[in-house]
N, C-alpha and C positions, 0 to 999 in steps of 0.2 A: 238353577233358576234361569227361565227364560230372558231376554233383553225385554220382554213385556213388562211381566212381573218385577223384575228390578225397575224397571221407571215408575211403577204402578206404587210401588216403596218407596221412591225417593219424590215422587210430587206428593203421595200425601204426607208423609214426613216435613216435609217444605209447607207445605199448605197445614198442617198444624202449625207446628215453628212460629209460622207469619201469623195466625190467629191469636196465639199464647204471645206474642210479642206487641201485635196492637192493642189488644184487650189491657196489658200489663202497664199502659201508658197510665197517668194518673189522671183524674178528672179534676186536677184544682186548678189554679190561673197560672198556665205556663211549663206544666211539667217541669226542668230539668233548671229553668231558666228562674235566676233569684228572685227573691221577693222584690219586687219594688224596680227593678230592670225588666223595661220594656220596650218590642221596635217602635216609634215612633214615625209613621210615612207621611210624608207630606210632598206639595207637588215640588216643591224647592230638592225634597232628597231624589228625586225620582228625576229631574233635569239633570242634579250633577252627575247622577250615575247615567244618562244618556252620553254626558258631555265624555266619561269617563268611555262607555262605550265606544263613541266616534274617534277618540287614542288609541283604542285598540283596534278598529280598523286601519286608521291609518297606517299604525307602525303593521300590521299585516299587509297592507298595499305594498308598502316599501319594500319589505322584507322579499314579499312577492316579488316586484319588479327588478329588484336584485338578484335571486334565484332564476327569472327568466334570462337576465340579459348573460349569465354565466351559461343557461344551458340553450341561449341561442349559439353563444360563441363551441359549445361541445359539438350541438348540431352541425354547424355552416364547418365543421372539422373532418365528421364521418361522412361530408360528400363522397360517393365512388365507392361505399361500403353496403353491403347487404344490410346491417341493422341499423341507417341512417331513416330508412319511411319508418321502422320501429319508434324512435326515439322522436320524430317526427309525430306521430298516431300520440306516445306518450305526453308530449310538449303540449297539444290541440287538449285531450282529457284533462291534461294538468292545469290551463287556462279554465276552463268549462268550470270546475272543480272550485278552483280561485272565485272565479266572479259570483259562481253560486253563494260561498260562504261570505262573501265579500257584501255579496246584498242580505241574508242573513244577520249579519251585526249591523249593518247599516238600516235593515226596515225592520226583521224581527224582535231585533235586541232595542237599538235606541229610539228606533220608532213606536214600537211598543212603550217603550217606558216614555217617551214623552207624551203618545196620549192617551196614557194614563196617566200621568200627570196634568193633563190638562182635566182629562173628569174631576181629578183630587182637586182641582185649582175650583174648577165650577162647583163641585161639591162642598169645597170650605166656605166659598162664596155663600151660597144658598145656605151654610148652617150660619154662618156670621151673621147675615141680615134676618134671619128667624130668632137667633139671639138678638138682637137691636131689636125686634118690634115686640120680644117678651120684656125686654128691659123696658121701655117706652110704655110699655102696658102696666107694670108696675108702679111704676110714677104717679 
């Protein structure tokens, strides 16, 4: 059997798999999850887990900053060595790497989640005071 033919078996083997496995979900409330257990999101859960996000930045800055100042010290060691611009080149990528993921949890993780949390804030808003003038209306 060719390398064609064997891929040509195993993605549609896969691609059934994954069809026979979404279809197999259940259509009632929640699949897997009990009756009567449900997420609940609101803009309050969706702050704390920003605030939780911005911990985990932090303690990856640190941790960062600690791994740098260990491999500045190896660096400023292999002056006078051929794989000292190596480990140099590595240190510059390693930084680059750091601050990209570093904004990552800080814009895409928590900044995301707070606003969305703030839509969810304007949103309960807006159903809160549409419940107040059905309630008003009843009266």
């Amino acid at each position: 059997m060719s390398f064609e033919d064997a891929w040509a078996a195993a993605r549609s083997g896969a691609a059934a798999k994954v069809s026979i496995q979404l279809n197999s979900v259940p259509t009632d409330s929640g699949g897997s999850v009990p009756p009567g257990k449900r997420l609940v999101v609101t803009s309050g859960l969706l702050n704390e887990r920003a605030n939780k996000a911005d911990l985990v930045r932090e303690d990856f800055v640190k941790a960062d900053n600690s791994t740098m100042k260990e491999t500045d010290q190896v660096s400023s060691s292999l002056k006078g060595f051929k794989s000292a611009s190596a480990f140099s080149v590595f240190a510059t990528r390693w930084r680059g790497q750091m601050k990209y993921v570093e904004g990552l949890l800080q814009n895409g993780v928590a900044g995301a989640l707070r606003a969305t949390a703030q839509d969810f804030a304007a949103r309960e808003a807006k159903e809160k005071a549409r419940h107040s003038e059905k309630q008003d209306d009843l009266k």
